[in-house]
C-alpha positions as CSV (number, residue, x, y, z in Angstrom):
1,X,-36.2,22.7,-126.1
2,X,-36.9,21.1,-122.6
3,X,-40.0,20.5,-121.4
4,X,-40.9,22.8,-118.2
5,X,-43.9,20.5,-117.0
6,X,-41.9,19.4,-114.2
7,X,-43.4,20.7,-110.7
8,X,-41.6,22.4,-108.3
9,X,-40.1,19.0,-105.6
10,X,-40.1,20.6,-102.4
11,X,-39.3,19.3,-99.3
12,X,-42.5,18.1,-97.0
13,X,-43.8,20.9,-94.1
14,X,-41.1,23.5,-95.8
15,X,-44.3,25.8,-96.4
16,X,-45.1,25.2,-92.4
17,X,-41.6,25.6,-90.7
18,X,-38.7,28.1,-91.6
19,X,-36.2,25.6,-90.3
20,X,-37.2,23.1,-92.9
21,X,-35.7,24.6,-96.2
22,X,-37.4,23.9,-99.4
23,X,-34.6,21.6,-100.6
24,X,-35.7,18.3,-101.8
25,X,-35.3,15.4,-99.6
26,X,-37.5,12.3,-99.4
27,X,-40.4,11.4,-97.3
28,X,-39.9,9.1,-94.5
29,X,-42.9,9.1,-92.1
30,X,-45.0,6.4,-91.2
31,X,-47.9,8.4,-91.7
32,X,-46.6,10.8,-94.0
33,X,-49.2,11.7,-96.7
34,X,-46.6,12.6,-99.3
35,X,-44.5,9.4,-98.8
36,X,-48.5,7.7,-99.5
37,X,-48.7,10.3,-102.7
38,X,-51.6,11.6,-101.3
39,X,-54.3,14.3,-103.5
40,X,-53.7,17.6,-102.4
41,X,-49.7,17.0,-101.4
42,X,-47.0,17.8,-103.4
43,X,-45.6,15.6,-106.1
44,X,-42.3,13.3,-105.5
45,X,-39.1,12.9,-107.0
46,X,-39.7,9.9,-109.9
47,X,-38.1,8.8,-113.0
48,X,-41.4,9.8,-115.1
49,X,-40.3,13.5,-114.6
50,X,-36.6,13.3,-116.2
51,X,-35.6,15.3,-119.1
52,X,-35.1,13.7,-122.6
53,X,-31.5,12.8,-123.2
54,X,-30.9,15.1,-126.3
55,X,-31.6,18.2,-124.5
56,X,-30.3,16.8,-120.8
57,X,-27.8,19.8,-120.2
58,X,-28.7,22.1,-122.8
59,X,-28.6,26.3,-122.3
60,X,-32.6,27.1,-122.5
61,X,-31.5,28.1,-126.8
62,X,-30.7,24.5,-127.2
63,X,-27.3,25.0,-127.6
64,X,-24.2,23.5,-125.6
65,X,-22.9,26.2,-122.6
66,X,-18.8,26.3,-122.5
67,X,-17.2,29.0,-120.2
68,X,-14.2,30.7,-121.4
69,X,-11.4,32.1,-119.9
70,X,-8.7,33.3,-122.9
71,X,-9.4,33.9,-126.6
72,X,-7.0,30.0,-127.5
73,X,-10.4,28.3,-125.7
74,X,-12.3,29.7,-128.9
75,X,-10.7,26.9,-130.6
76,X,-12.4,24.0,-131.6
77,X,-15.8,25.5,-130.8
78,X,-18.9,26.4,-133.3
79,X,-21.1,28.9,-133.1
80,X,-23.9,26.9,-134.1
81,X,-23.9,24.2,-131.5
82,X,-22.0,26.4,-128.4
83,X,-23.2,29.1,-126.8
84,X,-20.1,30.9,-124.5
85,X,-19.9,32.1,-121.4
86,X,-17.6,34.2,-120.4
87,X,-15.8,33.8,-116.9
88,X,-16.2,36.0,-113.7
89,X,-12.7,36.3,-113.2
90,X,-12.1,37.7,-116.6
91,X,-11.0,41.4,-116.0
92,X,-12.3,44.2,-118.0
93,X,-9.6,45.0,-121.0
94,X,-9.5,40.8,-121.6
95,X,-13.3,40.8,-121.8
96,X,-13.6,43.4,-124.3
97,X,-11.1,41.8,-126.8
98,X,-13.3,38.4,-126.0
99,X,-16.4,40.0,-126.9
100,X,-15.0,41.3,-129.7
101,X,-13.4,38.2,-131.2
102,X,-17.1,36.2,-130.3
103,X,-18.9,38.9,-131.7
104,X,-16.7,38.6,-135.1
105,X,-17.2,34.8,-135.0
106,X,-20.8,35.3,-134.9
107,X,-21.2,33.5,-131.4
108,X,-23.9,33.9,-129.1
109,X,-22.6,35.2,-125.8
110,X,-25.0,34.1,-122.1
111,X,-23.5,37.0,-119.8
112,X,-22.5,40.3,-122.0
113,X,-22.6,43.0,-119.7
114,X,-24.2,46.1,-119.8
115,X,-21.3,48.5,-120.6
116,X,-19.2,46.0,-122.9
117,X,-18.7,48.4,-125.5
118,X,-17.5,51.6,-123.7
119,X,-13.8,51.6,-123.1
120,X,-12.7,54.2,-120.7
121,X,-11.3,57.1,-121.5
122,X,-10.2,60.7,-120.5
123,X,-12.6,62.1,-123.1
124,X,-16.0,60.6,-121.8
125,X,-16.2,62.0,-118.3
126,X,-16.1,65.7,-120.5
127,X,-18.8,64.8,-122.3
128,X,-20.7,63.5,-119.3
129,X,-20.3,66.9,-117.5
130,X,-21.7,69.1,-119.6
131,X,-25.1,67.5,-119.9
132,X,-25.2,66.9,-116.0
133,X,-24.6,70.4,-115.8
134,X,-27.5,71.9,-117.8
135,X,-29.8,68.8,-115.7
136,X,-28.8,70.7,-112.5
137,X,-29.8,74.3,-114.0
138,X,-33.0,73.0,-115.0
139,X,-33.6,71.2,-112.1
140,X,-32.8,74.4,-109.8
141,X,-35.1,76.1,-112.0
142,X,-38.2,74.2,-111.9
143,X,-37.2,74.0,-107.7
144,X,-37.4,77.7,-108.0
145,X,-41.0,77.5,-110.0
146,X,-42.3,75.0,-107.6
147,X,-41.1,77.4,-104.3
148,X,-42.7,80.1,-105.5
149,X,-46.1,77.9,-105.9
150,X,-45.6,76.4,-102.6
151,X,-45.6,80.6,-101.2
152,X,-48.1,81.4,-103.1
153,X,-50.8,78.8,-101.7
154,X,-49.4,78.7,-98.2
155,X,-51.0,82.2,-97.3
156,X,-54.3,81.0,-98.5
157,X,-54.7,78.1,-96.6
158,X,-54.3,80.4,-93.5
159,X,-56.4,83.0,-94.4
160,X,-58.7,79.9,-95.3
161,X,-58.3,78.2,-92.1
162,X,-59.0,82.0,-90.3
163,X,-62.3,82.2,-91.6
164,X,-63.3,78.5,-90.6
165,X,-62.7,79.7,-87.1
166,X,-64.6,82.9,-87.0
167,X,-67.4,80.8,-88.5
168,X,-66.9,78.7,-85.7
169,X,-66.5,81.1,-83.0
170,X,-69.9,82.6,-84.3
171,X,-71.6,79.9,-84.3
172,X,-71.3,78.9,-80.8
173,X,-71.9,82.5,-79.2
C-alpha cells in the first residue's frame, strides 16, 4: 500500500487569488518565503516525498489497473495481480457479457455500475407499475388525512387570534 503522508503541493498565493489555480508550479520570488521553505508556508515539491518503486502506479488494492475494451483483452491477465477496468465507451449489452466473464474469472472489477445485473426487458416496467401505483394511493391517502388536519386547526387559530383582539380592544378602552 502507498504511503499517503505526502502533503497537498499547491501552488503559492492560490489560497489568496482565484486567478492563481492550485496547480503546482515552483516558487520563483526573490523574497518568496516558500521558495526560502519558510515555517508556516506550504511544503515544496522534493525527491524525499516520492513513492516507493514497488507500489509506483499501483490501484489503492495494490494491484496492477488494465482497462478493457473486448472480452480477447482478458487474455494473458491474472486476477491476482490485475485489477480491470472497464472502458467508457463500452456500450451496455458488451458490458454485461464482460462483467459476466470477469465475474466468472474471479476478477476484481474498479468501475461496475450500479445496474449491471438488470437487463432490460418488456416484463420489468409491469412489475414496476404496480407497486408505484399502490405508492400513489397511499400517498393520496395520507394527503387526504393531512387536509383534513390542516381544516381542522385552521378555524382555531382564528377564533384564537379573535379573542387576542377583544382582549386587546378591552384593554385599551
Amino acid at each position: 500500500m502507498p504511503n499517503n503522508n505526502k502533503p497537498a503541493f499547491i501552488r503559492q498565493e492560490s489560497w489568496r487569488y482565484k486567478r492563481v489555480k492550485p496547480a503546482w508550479r515552483r516558487a520563483r520570488g526573490v523574497t518568496s518565503k516558500m521558495r526560502k521553505e519558510e515555517a508556516g508556508w506550504p511544503a515544496k515539491v522534493k525527491v524525499g516525498y516520492g513513492t516507493a518503486a514497488a507500489t509506483r502506479g499501483l490501484h489503492p488494492r495494490g494491484l496492477q489497473e488494465r482497462l478493457i475494451h473486448r472480452l480477447s483483452e482478458l487474455e494473458g491477465l491474472d486476477p491476482k495481480i490485475h485489477i480491470v477496468r472497464i472502458s467508457a465507451r463500452v456500450g451496455e449489452r458488451k458490458r454485461l457479457t464482460l462483467l459476466d466473464e470477469l465475474r466468472q474469472r474471479n476478477f476484481h472489477i474498479a468501475n461496475p455500475g450500479k445496474k449491471e445485473e438488470r437487463p432490460v426487458t418488456p416484463e420489468e416496467p409491469e412489475a414496476e407499475e404496480s407497486p408505484s401505483s399502490e405508492q400513489t394511493q397511499v400517498t393520496s391517502a395520507t394527503s387526504e388525512t393531512e387536509e383534513v388536519t390542516e381544516e381542522s386547526s385552521e378555524p382555531e387559530t382564528m377564533e384564537e387570534s379573535g379573542e387576542h383582539e377583544t382582549d386587546e380592544e378591552e384593554e385599551d378602552k
